[in-house]
C-alpha beads as a LAMMPS data file, in Angstrom:
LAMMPS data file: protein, C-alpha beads

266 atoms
265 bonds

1 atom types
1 bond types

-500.0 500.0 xlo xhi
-500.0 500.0 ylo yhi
-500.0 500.0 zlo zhi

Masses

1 110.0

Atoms # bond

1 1 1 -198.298 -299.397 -189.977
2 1 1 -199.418 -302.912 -190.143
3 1 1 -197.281 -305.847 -189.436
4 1 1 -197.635 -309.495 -190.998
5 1 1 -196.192 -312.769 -188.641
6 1 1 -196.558 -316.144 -190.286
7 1 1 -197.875 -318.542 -187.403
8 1 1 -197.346 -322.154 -188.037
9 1 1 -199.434 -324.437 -185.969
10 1 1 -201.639 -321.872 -185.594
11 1 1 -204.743 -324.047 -184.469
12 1 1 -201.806 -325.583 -182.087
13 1 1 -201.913 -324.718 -178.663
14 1 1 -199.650 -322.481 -178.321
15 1 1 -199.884 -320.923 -182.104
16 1 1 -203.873 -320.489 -181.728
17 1 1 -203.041 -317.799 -178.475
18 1 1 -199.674 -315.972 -180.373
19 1 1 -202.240 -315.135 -183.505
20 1 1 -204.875 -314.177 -180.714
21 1 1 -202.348 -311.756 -178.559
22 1 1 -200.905 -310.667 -182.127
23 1 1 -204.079 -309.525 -183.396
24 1 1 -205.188 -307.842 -180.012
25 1 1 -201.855 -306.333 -179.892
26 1 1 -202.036 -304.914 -183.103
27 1 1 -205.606 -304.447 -183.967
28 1 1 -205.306 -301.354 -181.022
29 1 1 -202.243 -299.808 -182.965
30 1 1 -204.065 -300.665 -186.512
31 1 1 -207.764 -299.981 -187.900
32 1 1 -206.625 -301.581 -191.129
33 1 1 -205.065 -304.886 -189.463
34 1 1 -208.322 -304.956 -187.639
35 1 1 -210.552 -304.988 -190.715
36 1 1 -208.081 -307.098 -192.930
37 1 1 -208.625 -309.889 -190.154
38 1 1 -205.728 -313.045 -190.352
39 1 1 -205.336 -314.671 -193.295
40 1 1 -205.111 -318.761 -192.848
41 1 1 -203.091 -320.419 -195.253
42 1 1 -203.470 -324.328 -195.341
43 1 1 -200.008 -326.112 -196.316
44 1 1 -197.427 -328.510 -195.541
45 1 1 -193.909 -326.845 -194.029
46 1 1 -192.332 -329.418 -195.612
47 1 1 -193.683 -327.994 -198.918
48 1 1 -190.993 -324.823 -200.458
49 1 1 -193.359 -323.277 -202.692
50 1 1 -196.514 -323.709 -199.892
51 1 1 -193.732 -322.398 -197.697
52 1 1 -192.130 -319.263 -199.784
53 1 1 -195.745 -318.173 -200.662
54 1 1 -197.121 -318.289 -196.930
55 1 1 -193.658 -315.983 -195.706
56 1 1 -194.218 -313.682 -198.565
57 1 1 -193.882 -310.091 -197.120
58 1 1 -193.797 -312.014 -193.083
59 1 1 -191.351 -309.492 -191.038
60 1 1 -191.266 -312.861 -188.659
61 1 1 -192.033 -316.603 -188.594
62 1 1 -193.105 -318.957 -185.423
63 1 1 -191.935 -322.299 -186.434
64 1 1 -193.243 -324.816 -184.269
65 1 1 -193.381 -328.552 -185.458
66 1 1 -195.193 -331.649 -184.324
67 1 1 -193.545 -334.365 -182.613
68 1 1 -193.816 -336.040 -186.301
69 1 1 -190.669 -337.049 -188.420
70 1 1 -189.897 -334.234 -190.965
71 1 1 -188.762 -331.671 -188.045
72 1 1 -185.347 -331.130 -190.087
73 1 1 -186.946 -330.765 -193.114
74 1 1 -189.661 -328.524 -192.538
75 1 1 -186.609 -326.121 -190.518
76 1 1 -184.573 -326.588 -194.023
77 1 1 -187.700 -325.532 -195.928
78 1 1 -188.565 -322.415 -193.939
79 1 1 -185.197 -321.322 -193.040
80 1 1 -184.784 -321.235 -196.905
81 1 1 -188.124 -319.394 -197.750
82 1 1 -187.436 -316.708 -194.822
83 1 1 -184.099 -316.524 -196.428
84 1 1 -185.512 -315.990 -199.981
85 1 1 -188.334 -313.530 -198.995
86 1 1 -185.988 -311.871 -196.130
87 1 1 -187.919 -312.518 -192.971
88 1 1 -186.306 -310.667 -190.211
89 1 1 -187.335 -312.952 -187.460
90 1 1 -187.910 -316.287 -186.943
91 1 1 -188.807 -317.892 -183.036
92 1 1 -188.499 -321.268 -183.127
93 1 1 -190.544 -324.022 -180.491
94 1 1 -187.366 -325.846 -179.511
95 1 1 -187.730 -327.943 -175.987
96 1 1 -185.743 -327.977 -172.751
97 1 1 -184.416 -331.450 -174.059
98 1 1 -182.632 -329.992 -177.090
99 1 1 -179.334 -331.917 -176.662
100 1 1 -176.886 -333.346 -179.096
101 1 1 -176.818 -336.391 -177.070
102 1 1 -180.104 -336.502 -175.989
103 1 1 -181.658 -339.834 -175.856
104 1 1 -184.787 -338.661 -178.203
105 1 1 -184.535 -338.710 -181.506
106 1 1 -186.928 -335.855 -181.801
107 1 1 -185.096 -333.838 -178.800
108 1 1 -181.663 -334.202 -181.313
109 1 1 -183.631 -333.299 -183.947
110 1 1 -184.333 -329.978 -182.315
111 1 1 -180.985 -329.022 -181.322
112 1 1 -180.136 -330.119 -185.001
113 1 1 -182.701 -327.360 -186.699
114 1 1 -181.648 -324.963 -183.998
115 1 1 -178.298 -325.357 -185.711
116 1 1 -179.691 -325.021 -188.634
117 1 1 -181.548 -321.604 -187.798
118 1 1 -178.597 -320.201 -186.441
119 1 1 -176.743 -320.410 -189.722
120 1 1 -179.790 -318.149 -191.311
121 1 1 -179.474 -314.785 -192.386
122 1 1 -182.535 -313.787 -190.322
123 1 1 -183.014 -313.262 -186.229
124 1 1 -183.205 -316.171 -184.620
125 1 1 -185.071 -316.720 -181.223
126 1 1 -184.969 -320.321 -179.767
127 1 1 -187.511 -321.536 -176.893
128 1 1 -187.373 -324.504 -174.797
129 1 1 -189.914 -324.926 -172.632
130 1 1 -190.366 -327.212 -169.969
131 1 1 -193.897 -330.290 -169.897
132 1 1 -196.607 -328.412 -170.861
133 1 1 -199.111 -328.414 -167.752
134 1 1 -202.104 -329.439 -170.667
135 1 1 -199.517 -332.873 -171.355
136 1 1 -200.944 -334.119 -168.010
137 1 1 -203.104 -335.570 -169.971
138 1 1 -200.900 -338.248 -171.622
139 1 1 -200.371 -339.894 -167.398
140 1 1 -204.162 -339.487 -166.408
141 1 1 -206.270 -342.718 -166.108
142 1 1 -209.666 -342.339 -164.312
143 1 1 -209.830 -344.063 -160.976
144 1 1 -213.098 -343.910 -159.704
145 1 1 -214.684 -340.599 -159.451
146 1 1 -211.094 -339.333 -159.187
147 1 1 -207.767 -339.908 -161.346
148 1 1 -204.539 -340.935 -161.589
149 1 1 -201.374 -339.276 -162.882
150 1 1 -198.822 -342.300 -164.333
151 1 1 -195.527 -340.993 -165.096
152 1 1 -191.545 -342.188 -164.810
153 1 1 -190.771 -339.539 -162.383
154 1 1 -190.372 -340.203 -159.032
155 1 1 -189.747 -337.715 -156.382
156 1 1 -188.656 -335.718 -159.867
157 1 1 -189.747 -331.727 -159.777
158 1 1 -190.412 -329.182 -162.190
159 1 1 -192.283 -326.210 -163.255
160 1 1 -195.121 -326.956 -165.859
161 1 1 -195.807 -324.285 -168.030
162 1 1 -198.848 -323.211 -169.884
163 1 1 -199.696 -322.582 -173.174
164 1 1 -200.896 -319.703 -173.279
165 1 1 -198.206 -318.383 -171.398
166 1 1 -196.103 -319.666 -174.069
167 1 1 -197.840 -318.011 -176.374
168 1 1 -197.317 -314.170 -174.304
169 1 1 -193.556 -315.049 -174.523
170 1 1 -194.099 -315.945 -178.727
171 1 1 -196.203 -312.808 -179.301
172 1 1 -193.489 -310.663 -177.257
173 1 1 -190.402 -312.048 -178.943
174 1 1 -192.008 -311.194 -182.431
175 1 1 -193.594 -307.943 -181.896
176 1 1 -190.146 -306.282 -180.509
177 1 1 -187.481 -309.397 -181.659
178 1 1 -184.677 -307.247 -181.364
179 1 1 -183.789 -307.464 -177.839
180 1 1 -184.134 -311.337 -178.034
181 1 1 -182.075 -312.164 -181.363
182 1 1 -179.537 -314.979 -181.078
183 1 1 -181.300 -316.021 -177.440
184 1 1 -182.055 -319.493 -176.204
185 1 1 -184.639 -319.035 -173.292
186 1 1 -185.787 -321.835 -170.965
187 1 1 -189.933 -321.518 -170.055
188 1 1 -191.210 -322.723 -166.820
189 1 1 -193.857 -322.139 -165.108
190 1 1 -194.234 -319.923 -161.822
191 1 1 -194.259 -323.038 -159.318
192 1 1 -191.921 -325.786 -158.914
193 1 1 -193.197 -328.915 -157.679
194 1 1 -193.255 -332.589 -157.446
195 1 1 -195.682 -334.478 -159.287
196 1 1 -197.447 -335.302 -155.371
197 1 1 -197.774 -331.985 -155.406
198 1 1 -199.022 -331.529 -158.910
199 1 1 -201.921 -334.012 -157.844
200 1 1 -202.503 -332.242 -155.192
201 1 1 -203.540 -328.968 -156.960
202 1 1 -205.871 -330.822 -159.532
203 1 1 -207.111 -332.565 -156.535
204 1 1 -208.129 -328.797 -154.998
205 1 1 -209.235 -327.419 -158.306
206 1 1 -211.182 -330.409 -160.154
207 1 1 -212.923 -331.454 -156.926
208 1 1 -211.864 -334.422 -157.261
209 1 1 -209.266 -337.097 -156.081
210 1 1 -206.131 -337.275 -158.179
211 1 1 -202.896 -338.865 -156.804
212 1 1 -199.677 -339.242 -158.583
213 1 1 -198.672 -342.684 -159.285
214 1 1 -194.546 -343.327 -160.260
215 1 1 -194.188 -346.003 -162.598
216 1 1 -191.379 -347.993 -164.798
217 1 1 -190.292 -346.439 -167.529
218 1 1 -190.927 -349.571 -169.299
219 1 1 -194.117 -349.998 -167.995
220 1 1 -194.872 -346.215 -169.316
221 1 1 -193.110 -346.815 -172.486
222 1 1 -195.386 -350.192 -173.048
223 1 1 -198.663 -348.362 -171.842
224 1 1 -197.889 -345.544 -174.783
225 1 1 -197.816 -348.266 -177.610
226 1 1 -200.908 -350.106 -175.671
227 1 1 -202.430 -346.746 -176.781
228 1 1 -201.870 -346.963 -180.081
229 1 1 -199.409 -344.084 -180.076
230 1 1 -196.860 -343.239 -183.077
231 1 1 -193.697 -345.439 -182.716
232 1 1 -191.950 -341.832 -183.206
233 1 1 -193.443 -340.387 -180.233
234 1 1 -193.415 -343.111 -177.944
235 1 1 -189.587 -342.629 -178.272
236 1 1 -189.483 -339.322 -178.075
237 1 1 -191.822 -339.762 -174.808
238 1 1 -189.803 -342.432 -173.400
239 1 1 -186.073 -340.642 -173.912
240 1 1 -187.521 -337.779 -172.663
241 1 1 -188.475 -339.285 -169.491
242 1 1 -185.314 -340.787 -169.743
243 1 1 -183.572 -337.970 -169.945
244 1 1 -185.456 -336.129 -167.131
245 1 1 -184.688 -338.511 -164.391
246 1 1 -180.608 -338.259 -165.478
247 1 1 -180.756 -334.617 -165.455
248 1 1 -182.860 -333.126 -163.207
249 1 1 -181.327 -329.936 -162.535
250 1 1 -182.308 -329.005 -165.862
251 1 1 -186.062 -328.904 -165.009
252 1 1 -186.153 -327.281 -161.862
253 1 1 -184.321 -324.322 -159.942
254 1 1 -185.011 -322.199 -162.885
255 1 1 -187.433 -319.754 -162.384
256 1 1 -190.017 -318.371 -165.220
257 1 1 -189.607 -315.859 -168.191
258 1 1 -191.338 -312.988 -167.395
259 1 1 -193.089 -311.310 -170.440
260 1 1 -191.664 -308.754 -171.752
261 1 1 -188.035 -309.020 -170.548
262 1 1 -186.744 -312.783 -170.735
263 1 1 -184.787 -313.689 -167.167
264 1 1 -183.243 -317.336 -168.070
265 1 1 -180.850 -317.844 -170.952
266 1 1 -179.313 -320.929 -171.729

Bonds

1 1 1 2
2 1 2 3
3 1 3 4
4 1 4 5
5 1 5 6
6 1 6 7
7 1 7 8
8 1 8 9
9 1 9 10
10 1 10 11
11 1 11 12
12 1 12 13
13 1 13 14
14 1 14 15
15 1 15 16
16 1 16 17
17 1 17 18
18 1 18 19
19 1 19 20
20 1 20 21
21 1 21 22
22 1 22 23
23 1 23 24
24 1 24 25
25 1 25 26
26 1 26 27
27 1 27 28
28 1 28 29
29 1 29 30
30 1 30 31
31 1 31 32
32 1 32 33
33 1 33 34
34 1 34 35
35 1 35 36
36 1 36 37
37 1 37 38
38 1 38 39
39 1 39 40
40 1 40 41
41 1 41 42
42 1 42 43
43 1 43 44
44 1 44 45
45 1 45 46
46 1 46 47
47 1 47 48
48 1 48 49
49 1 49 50
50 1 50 51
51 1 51 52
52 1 52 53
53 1 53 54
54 1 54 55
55 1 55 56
56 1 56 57
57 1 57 58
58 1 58 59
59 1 59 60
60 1 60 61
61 1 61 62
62 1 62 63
63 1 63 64
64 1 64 65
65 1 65 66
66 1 66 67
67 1 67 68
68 1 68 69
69 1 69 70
70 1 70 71
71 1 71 72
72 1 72 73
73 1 73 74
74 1 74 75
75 1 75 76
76 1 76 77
77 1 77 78
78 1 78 79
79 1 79 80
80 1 80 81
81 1 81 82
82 1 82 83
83 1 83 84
84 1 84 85
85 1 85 86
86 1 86 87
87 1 87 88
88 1 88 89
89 1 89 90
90 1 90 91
91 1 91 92
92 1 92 93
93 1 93 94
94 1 94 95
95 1 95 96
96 1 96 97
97 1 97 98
98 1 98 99
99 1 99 100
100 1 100 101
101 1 101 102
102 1 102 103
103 1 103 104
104 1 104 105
105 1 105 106
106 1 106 107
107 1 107 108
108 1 108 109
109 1 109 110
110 1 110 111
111 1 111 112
112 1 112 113
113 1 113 114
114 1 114 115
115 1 115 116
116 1 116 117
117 1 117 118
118 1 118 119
119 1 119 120
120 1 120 121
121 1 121 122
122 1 122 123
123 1 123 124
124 1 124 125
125 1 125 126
126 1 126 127
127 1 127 128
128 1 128 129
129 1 129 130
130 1 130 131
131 1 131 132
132 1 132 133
133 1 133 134
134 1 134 135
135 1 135 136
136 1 136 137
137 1 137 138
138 1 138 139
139 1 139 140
140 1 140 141
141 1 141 142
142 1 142 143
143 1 143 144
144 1 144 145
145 1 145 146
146 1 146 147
147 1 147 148
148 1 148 149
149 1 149 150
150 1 150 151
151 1 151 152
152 1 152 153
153 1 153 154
154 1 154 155
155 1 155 156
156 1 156 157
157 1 157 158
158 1 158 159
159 1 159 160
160 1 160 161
161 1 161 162
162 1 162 163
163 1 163 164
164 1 164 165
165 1 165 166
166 1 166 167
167 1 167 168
168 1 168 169
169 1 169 170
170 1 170 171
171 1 171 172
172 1 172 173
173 1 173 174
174 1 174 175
175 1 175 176
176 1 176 177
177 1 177 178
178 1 178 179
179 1 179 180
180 1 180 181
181 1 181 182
182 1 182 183
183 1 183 184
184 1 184 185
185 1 185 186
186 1 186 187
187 1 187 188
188 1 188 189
189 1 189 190
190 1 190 191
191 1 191 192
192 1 192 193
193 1 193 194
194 1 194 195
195 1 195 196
196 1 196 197
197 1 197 198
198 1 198 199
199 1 199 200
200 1 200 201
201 1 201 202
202 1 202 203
203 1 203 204
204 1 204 205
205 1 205 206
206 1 206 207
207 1 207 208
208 1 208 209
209 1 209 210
210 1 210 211
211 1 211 212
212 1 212 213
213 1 213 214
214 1 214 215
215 1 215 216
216 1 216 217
217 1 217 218
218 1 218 219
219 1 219 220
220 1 220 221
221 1 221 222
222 1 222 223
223 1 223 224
224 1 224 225
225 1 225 226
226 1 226 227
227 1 227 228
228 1 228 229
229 1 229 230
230 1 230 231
231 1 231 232
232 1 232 233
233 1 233 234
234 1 234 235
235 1 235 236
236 1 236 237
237 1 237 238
238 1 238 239
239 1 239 240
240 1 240 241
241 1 241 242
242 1 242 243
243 1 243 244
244 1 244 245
245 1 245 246
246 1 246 247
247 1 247 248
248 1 248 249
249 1 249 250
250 1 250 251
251 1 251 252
252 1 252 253
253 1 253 254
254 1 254 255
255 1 255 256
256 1 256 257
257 1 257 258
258 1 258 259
259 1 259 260
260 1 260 261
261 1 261 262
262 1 262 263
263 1 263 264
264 1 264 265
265 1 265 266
């Protein structure tokens, strides 16, 4: 029996590992999968017809959006197309700042299309992860031979994830979604840390120096724009931040979600 999963993002860094694990996963159980291959399909998910087509005999979707605007849109548009062509699953990229109040406009906008999802006739799955460990990259400056990491934090801790672990916990939810329908799960990484600490390990594993480096959240937001950075995101950056430092307990204590049962539900 082969199974189909529509993968948007999949070139995205944590959609280019769930089609990878998928098709390992599957390819063992199915010679046919194997030769068939992936098929890409090129399209906007803010597009219903691009949309309906692509979920055309999908038993489940992985909706994950840009920080772009469009994010309810695109949810409207493929919770309607699942909807239409009676996807059973959909797991949806949320992020650990999902609020209704939250001070991004793209965090709202999450918990907004989560709402949204939840209303479908389908299984819904919603994941909020925690910073990416690869969104280092947005605080790094070179310094030298080493680097520094510039971010709003202060003595702040959490539990950077990866994206390809991300992607075990995607390919996991939609190859047995049952046991995980109507769940919110929170992703973090194995260790908790402070961002000295975080230094510290890139310090050990690049061979080089790296320190940590707290800044203003002004000074961040300013140094974002300075970069030529989407207004949109710079916001979304900024009230994240924002939101980090007024709320800490949501981004450390946690734990991880260990592949394949789930441990932490919102």
């Amino acid at each position: 029996m082969t199974c189909r999963f529509l993968v948007t993002g999949a070139t995205g860094k944590t959609g280019a590992g769930t089609v990878r694990l998928l098709r390992e996963r599957h390819d063992r159980r199915s010679a046919a999968l194997a030769a068939l291959g992936a098929d890409v399909v090129a399209g906007d998910l803010r597009d219903l017809a691009a949309v309906t087509a692509a979920t055309r005999g999908a038993e489940g979707v992985y909706l994950c959006y840009p920080v772009e605007p469009g994010l309810i849109e695109a949810t409207a548009t493929v919770a309607q197309a699942a909807a239409d062509n009676q996807v059973a699953t959909v797991v949806n990229m949320s992020q650990v700042s999902a609020r209704r109040d939250a001070v991004s406009n793209a965090a709202k906008e999450h918990w907004l299309a989560e709402r949204l999802l939840d209303r479908g006739p389908f299984r819904t799955t919603h994941l909020r992860p925690t910073f990416f460990a690869d969104w280092m990259i947005w605080g790094w400056s070179d310094e030298g031979d080493g680097g520094v990491i510039g971010l709003p934090f202060g003595s702040g801790r959490h539990a950077p994830i990866t994206s390809e672990d991300q992607a075990r916990v995607i390919a996991t939810v939609l190859d047995d979604p049952l046991p995980h329908a109507g769940r919110t799960y929170q992703l973090y990484g194995p260790r908790e840390t402070d961002h000295t600490g975080i230094a510290a390990v890139l310090t050990r594993v690049l061979g080089r120096p790296v320190r940590y480096e707290p800044m203003d959240l002004d000074a961040y937001r300013s140094g974002l724009l300075a970069r030529g950075l989407p207004a949109h995101i710079v916001q979304h950056f900024a009230g994240v931040e924002d939101f980090a430092v007024a709320h800490r307990d949501d981004f450390h204590g946690i734990g991880q979600f260990a592949v394949p049962n789930p441990v932490q539900e919102n």
